[in-house]
KELO-303281 format. One record per residue: chain; y negated, x negated, z negated of N, C-alpha, C, O, CB in turn. Coordinates in pm, whole numbers, always signed. Glycine has a CB too. Example, Ala and Ser with C-alpha at 12.3 -4.5 7.8 and 13.67 -1.06 7.14 Angstrom:
<pts>
PT  mol     n_y     n_x     n_z    ca_y    ca_x    ca_z     c_y     c_x     c_z     o_y     o_x     o_z    cb_y    cb_x    cb_z
PT    A    +569   -1319    -780    +450   -1230    -780    +330   -1320    -780    +332   -1424    -846    +447   -1131    -905
PT    A    +225   -1285    -708    +106   -1367    -714      -3   -1290    -787    -114   -1341    -804     +60   -1408    -572
</pts>
This chain:
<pts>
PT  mol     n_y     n_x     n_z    ca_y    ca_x    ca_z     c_y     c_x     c_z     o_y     o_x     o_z    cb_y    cb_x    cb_z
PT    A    +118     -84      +0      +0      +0      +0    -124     -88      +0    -100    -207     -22      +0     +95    -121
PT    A    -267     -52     +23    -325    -112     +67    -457     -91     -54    -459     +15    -117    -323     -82    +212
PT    A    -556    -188     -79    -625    -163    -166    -729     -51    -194    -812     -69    -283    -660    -251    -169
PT    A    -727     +15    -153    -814    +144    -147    -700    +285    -237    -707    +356    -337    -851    +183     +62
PT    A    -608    +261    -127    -490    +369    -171    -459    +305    -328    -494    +378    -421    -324    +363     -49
PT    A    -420    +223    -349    -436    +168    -488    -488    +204    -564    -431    +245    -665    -469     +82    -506
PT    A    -601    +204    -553    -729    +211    -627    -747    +355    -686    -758    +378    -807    -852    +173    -530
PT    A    -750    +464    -569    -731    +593    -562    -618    +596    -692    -635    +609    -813    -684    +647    -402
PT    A    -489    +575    -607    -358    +622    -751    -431    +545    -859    -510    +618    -920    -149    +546    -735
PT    A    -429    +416    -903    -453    +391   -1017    -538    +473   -1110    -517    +478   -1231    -490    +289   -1009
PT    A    -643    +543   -1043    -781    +607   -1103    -715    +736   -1142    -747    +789   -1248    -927    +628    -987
PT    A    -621    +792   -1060    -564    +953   -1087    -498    +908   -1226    -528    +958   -1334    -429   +1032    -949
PT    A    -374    +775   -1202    -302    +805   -1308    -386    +775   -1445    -338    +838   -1538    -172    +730   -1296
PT    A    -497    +696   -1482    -542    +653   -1548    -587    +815   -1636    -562    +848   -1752    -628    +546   -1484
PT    A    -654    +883   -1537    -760   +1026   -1525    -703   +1078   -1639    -757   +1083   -1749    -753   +1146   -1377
PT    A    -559   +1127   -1602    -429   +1212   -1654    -380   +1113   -1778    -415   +1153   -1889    -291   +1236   -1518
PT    A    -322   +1018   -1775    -350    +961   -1885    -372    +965   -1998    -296    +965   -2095    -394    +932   -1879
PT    A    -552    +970   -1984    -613    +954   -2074    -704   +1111   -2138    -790   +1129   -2224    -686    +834   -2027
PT    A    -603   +1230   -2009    -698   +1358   -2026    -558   +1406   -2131    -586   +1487   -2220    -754   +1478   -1846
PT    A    -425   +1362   -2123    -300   +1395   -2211    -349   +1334   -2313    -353   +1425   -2396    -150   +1347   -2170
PT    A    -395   +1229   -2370    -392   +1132   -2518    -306   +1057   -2473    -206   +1057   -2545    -347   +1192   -2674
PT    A    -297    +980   -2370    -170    +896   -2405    -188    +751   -2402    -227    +701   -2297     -56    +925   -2311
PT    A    -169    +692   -2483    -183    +504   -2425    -118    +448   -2356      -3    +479   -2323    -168    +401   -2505
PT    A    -183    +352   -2320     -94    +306   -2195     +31    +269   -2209    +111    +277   -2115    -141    +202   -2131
PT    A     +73    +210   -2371    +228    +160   -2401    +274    +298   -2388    +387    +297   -2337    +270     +77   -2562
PT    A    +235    +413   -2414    +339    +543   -2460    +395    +552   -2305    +513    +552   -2272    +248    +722   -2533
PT    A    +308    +556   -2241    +259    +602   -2098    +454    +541   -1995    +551    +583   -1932     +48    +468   -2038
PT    A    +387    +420   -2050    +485    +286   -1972    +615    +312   -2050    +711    +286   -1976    +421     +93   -2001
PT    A    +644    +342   -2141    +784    +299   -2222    +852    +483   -2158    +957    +503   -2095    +755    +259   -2471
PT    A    +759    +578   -2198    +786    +709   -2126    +871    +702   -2010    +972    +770   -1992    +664    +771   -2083
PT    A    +818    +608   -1924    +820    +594   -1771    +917    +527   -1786   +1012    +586   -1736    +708    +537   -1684
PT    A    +952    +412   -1837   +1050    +308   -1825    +978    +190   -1738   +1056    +120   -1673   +1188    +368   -1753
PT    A    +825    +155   -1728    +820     +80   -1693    +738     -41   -1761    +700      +1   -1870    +807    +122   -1603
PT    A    +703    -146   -1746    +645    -306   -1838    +490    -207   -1896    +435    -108   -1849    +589    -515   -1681
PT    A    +466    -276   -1993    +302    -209   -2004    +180    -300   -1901     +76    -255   -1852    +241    -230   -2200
PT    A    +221    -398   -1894    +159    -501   -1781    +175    -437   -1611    +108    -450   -1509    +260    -665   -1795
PT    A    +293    -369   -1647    +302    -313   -1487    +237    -190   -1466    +182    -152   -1362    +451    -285   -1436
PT    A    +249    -124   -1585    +123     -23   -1562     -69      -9   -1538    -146     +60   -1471    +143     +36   -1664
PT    A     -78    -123   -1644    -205    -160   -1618    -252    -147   -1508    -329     -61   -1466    -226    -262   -1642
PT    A    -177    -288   -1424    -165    -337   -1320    -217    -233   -1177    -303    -257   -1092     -27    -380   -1330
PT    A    -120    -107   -1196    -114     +28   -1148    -241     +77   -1156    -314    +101   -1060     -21    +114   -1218
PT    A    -268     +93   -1275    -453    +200   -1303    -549    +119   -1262    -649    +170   -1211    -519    +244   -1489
PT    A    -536     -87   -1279    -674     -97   -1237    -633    -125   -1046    -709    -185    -970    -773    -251   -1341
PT    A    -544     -85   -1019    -528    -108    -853    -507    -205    -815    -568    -244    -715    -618     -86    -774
PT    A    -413    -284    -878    -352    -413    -841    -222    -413    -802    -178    -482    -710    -358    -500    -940
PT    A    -139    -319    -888     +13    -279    -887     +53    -259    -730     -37    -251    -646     +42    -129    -980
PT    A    +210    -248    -690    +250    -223    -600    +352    -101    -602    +443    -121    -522    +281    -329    -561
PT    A    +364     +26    -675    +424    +103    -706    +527    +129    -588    +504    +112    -468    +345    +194    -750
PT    A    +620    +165    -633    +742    +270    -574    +691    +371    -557    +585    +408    -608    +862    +305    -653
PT    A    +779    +450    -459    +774    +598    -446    +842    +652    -549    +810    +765    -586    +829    +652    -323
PT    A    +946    +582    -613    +999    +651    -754    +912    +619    -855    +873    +705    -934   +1145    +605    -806
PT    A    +876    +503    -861    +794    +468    -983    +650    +548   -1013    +599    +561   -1124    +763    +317    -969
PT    A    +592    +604    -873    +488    +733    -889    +555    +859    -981    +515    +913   -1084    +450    +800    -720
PT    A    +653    +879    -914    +759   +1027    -938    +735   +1011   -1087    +673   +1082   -1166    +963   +1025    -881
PT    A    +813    +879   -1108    +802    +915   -1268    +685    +904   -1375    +691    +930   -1495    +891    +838   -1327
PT    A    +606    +871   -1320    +495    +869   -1370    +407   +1005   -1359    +310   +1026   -1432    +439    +762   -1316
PT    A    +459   +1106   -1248    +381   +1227   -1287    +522   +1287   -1345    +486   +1380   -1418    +287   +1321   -1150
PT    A    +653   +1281   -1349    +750   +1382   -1430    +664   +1349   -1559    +631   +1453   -1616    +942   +1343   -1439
PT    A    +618   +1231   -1621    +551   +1169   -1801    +490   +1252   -1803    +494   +1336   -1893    +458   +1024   -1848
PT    A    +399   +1259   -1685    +232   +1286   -1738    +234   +1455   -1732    +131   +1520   -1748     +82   +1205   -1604
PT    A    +392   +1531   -1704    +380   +1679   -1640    +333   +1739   -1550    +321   +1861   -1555    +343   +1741   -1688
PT    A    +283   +1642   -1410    +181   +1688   -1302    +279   +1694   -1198    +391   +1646   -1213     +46   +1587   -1266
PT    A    +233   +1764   -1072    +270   +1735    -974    +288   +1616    -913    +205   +1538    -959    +224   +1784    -928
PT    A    +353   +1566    -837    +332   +1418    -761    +220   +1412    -690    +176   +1298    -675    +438   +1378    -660
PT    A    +134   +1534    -623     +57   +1521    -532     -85   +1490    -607    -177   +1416    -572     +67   +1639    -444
PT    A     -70   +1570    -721    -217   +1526    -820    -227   +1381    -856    -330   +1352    -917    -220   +1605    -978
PT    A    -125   +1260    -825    -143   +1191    -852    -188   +1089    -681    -239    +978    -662     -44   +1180    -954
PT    A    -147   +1174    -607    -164   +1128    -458    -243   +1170    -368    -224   +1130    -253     -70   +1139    -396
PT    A    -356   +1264    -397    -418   +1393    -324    -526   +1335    -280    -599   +1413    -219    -452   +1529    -408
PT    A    -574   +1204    -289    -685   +1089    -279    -660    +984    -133    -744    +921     -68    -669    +984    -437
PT    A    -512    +995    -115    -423    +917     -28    -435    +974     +76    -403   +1093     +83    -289    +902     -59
PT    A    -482    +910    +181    -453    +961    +305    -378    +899    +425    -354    +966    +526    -558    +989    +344
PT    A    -351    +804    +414    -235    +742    +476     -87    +787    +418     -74    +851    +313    -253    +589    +458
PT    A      -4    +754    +484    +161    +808    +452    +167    +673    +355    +105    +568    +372    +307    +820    +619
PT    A    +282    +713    +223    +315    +637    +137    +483    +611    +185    +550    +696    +244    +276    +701      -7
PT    A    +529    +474    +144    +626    +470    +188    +690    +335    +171    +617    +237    +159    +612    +514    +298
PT    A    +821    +321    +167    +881    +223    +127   +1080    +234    +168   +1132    +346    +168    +828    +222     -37
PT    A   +1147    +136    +193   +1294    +108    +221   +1311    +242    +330   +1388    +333    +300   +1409    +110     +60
PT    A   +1239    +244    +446   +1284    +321    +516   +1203    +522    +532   +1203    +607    +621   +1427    +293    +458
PT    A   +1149    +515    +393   +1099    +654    +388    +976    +679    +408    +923    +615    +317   +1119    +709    +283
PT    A    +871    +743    +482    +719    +754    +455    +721    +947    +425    +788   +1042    +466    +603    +683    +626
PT    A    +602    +926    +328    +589   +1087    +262    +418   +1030    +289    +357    +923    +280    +670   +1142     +46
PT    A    +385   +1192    +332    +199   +1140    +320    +195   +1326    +303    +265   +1401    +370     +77   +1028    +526
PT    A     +84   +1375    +185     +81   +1499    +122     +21   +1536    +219     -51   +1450    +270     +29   +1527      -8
PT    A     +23   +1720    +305     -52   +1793    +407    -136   +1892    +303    -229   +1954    +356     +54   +1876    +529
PT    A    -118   +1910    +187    -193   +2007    +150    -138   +2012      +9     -22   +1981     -18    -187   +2133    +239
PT    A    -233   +2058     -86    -170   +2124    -245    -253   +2278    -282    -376   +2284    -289    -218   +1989    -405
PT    A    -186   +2365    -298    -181   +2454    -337    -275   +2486    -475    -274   +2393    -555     -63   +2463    -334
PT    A    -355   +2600    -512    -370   +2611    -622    -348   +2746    -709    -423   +2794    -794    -472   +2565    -624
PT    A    -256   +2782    -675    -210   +2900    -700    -121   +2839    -826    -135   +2725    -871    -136   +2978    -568
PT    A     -18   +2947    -879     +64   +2924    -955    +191   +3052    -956    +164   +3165    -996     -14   +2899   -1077
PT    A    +303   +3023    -914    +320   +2853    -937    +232   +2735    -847    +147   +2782    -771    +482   +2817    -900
PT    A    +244   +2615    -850    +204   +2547    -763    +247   +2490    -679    +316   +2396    -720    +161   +2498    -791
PT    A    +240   +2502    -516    +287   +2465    -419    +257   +2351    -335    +168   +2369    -251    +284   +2546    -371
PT    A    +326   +2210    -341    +272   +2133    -228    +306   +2115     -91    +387   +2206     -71    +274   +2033    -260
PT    A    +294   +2053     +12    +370   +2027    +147    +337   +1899    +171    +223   +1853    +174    +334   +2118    +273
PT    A    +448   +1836    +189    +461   +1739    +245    +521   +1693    +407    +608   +1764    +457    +512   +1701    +159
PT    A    +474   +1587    +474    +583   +1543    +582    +623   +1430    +559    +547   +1347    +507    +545   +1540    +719
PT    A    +730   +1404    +586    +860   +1361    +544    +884   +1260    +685    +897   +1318    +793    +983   +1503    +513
PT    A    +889   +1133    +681   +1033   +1084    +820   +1064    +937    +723   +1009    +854    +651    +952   +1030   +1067
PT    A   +1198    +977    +786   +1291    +853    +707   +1378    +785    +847   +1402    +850    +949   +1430    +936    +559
PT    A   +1420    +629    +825   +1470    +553    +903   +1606    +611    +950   +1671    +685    +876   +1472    +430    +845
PT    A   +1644    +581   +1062   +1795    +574   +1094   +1827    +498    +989   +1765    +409    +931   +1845    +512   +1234
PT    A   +1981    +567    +964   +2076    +538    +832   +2013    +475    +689   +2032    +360    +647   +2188    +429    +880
PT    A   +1948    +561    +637   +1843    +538    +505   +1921    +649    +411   +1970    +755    +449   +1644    +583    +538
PT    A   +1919    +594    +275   +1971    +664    +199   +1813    +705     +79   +1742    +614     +37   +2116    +575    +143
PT    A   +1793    +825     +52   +1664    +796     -33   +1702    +947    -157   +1697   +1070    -151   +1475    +809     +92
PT    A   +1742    +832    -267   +1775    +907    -411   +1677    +917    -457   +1604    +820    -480   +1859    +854    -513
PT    A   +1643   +1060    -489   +1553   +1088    -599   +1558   +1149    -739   +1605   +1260    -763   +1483   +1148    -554
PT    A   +1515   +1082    -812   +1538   +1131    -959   +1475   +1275    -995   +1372   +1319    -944   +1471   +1022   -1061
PT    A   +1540   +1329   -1074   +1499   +1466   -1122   +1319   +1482   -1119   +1254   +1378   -1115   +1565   +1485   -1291
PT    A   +1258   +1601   -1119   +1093   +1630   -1114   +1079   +1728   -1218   +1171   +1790   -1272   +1027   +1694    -963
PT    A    +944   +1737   -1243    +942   +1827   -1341   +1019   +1978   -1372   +1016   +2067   -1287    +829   +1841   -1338
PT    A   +1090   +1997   -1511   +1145   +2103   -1528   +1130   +2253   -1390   +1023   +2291   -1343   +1084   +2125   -1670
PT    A   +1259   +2307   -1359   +1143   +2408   -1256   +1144   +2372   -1124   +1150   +2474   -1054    +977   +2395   -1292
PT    A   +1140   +2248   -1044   +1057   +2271    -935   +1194   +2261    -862   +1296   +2203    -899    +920   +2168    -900
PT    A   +1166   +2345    -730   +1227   +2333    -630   +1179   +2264    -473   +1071   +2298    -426   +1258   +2446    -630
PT    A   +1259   +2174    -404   +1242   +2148    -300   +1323   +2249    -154   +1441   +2286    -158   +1272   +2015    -322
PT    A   +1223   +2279     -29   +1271   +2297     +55   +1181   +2257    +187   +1061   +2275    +209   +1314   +2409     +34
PT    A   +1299   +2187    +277   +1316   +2135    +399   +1309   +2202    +478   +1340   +2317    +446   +1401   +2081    +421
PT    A   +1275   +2185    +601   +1283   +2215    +725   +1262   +2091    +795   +1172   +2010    +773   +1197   +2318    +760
PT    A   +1383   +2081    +909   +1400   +1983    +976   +1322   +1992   +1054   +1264   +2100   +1056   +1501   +1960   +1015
PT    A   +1273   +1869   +1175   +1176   +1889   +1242   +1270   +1781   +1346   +1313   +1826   +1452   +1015   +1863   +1173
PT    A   +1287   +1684   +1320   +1348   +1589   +1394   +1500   +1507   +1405   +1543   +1486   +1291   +1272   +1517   +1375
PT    A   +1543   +1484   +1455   +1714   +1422   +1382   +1787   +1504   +1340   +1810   +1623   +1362   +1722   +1330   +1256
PT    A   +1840   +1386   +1237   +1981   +1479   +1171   +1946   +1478   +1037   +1841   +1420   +1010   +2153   +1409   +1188
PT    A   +2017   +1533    +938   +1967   +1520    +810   +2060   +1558    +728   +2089   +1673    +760   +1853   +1587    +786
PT    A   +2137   +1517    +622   +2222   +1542    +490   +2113   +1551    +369   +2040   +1456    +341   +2340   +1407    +461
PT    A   +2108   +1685    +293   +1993   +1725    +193   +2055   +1805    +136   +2138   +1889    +168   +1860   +1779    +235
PT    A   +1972   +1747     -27   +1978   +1870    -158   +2080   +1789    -261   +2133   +1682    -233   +2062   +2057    -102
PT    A   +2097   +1867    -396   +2119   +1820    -464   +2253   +1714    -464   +2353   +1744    -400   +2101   +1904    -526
PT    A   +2246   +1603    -531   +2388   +1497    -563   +2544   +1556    -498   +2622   +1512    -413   +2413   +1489    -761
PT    A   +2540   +1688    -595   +2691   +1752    -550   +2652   +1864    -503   +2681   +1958    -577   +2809   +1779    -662
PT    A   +2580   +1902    -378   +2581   +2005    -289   +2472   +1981    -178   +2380   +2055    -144   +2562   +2135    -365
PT    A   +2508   +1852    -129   +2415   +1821      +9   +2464   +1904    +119   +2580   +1945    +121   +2423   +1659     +63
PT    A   +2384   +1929    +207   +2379   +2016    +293   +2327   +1923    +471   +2240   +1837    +487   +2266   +2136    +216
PT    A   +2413   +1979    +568   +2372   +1880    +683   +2272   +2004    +769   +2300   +2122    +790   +2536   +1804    +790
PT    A   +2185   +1950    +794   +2063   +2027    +843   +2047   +1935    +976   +2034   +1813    +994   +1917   +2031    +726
PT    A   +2055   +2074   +1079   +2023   +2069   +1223   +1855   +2095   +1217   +1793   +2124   +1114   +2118   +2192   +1318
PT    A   +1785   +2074   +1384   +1655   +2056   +1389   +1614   +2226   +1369   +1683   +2315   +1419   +1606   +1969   +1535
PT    A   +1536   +2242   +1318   +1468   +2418   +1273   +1551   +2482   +1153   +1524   +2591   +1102   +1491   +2552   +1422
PT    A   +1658   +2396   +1115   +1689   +2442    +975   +1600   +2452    +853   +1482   +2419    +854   +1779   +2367    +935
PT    A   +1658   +2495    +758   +1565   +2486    +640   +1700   +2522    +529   +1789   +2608    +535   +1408   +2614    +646
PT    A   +1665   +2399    +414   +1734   +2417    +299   +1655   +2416    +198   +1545   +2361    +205   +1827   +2333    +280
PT    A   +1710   +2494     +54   +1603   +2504     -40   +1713   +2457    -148   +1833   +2480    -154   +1515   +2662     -58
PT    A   +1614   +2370    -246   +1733   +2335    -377   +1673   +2330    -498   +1566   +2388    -522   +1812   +2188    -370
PT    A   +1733   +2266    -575   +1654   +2262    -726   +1635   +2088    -703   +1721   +2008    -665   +1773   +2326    -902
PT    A   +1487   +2061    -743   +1501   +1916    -760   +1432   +1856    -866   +1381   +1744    -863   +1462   +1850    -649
PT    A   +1432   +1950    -980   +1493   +1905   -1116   +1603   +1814   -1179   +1634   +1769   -1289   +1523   +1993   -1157
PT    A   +1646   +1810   -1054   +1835   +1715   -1106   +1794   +1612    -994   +1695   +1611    -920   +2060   +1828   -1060
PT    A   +1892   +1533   -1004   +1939   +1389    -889   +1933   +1455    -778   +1989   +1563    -796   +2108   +1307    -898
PT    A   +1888   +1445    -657   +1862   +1496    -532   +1857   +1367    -419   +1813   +1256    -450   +1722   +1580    -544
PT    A   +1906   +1398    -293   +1869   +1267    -224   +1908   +1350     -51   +1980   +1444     -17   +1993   +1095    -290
PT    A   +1826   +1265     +16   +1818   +1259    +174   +1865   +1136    +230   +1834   +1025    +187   +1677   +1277    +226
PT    A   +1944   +1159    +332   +2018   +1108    +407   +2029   +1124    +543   +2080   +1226    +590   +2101   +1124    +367
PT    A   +1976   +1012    +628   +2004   +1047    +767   +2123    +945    +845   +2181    +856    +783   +1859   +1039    +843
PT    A   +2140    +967    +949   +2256    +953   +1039   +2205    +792   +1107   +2173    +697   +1036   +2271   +1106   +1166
PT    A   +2207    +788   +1284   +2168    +644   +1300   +2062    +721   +1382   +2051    +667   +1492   +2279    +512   +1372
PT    A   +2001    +800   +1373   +1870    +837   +1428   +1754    +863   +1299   +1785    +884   +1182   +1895    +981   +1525
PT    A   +1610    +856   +1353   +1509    +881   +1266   +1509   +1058   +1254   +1534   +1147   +1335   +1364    +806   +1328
PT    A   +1473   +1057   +1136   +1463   +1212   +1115   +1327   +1278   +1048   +1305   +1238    +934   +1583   +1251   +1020
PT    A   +1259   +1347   +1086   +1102   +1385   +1045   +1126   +1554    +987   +1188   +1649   +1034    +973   +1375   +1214
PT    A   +1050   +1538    +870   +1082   +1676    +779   +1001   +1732    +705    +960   +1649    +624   +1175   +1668    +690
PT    A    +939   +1863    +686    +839   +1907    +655    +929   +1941    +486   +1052   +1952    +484    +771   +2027    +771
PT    A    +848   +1954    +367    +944   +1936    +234    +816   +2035    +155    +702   +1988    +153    +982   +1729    +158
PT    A    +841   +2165     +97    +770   +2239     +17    +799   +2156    -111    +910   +2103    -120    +807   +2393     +20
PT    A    +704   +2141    -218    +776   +2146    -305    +688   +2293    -417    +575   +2342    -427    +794   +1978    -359
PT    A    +813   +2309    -474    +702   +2453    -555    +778   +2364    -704    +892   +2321    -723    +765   +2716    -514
PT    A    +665   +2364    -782    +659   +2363    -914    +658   +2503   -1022    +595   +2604    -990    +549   +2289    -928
PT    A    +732   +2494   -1145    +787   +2604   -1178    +629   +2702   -1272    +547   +2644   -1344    +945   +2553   -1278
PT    A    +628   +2792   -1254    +504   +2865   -1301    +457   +2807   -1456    +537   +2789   -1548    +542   +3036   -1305
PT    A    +332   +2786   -1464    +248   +2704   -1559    +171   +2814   -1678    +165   +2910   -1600    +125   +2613   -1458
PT    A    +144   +2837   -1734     +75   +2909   -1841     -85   +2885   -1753    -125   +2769   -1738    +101   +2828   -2027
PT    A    -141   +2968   -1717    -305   +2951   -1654    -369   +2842   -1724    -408   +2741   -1666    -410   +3091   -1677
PT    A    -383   +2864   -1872    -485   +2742   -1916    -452   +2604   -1891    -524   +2515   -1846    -508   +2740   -2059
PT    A    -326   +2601   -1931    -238   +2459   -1895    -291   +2393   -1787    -349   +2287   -1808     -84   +2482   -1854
PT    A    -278   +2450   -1637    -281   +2487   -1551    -452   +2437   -1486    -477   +2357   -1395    -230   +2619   -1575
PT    A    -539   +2510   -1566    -682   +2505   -1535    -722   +2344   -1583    -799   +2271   -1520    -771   +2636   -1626
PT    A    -656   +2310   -1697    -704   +2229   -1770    -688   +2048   -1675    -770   +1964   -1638    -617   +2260   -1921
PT    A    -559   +2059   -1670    -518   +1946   -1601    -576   +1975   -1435    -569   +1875   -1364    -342   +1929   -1621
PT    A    -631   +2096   -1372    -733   +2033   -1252    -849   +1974   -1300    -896   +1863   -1275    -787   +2139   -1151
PT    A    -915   +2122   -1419   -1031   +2073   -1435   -1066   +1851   -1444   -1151   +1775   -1397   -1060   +2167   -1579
PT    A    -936   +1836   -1535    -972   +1670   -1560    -964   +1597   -1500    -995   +1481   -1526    -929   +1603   -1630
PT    A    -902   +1654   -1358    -881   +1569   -1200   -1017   +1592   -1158   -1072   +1489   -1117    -753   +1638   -1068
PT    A   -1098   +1710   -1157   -1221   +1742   -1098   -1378   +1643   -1159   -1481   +1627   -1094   -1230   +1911   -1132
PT    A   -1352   +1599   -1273   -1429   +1566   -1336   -1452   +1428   -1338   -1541   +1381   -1410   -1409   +1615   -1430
</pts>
């Protein structure tokens, strides 16, 4: 990622952070990651994962996109690029993403906040999707929907595959809800 996009995430996760009470050790040990590597992250030096974001908004209880909604280039790493098309502010809360991953890429993702579900629609290639023990092979104009609260992962064949990915997060209490935009807005 490049220093701007950096800069952007670091400032979101810092935002959230520090709008929860949390210090940066709680923050990092939460996450499972160094407290040096987090720093690193907020002042825009870090080189984050696409998992290592994930888990940093499952900590903080946000969407992934509230921590990415600043980003406008595709994020991406071992084969996968995700770049956010839009976030929702309704509730529940809905994001969209597009999705393309390498010929023969395997991309595990760890559980998301309590609640949320992912669904696909293929756009390009071939595609194996949805949860650990009930992947599903998706032709082009398919669409699968799953829980991706649990271990979840995408898988393509020896062609590239491009995929549009809802994700809906599970309904929020309004204030909850208001509170954590308002401290993104501010």
């Amino acid at each position: 990622m490049n220093k701007p996009i950096l800069g952007s995430l670091g400032r979101n996760i810092q935002t959230l952070r520090m709008a929860k009470g949390l210090s940066l050790s709680q923050l990092a040990q939460d996450a499972g990651l160094a407290k040096s590597n987090l720093s690193r992250i907020e002042q825009g030096d870090g080189n984050p994962t696409l998992e290592t974001i994930w888990r940093l908004a499952v900590q903080l209880n946000v969407p992934f996109g509230d921590l990415v909604a600043s980003v406008e280039s595709p994020l991406g790493e071992n084969g996968v690029q995700v770049r956010l098309i839009d976030q929702g502010d309704g509730n529940p809360r809905v994001d969209v993403y597009w999705m393309s991953c390498a010929p023969n890429t395997i991309k595990q993702s760890e559980p998301h906040i309590a609640g949320t579900t992912e669904t696909v629609t293929l756009i390009s290639g071939k595609l194996l999707a949805g949860e650990n023990d009930d992947l599903r092979y998706l032709d082009i104009g398919k669409t699968h929907t799953f829980a991706a609260d649990v271990p979840h992962r995408y898988q393509t064949d020896d062609s590239w595959a491009t995929l549009m990915m809802v994700i809906t997060y599970a309904k929020q209490e309004c204030a909850k809800q208001d509170d954590t935009k308002q401290d993104l807005l501010s």
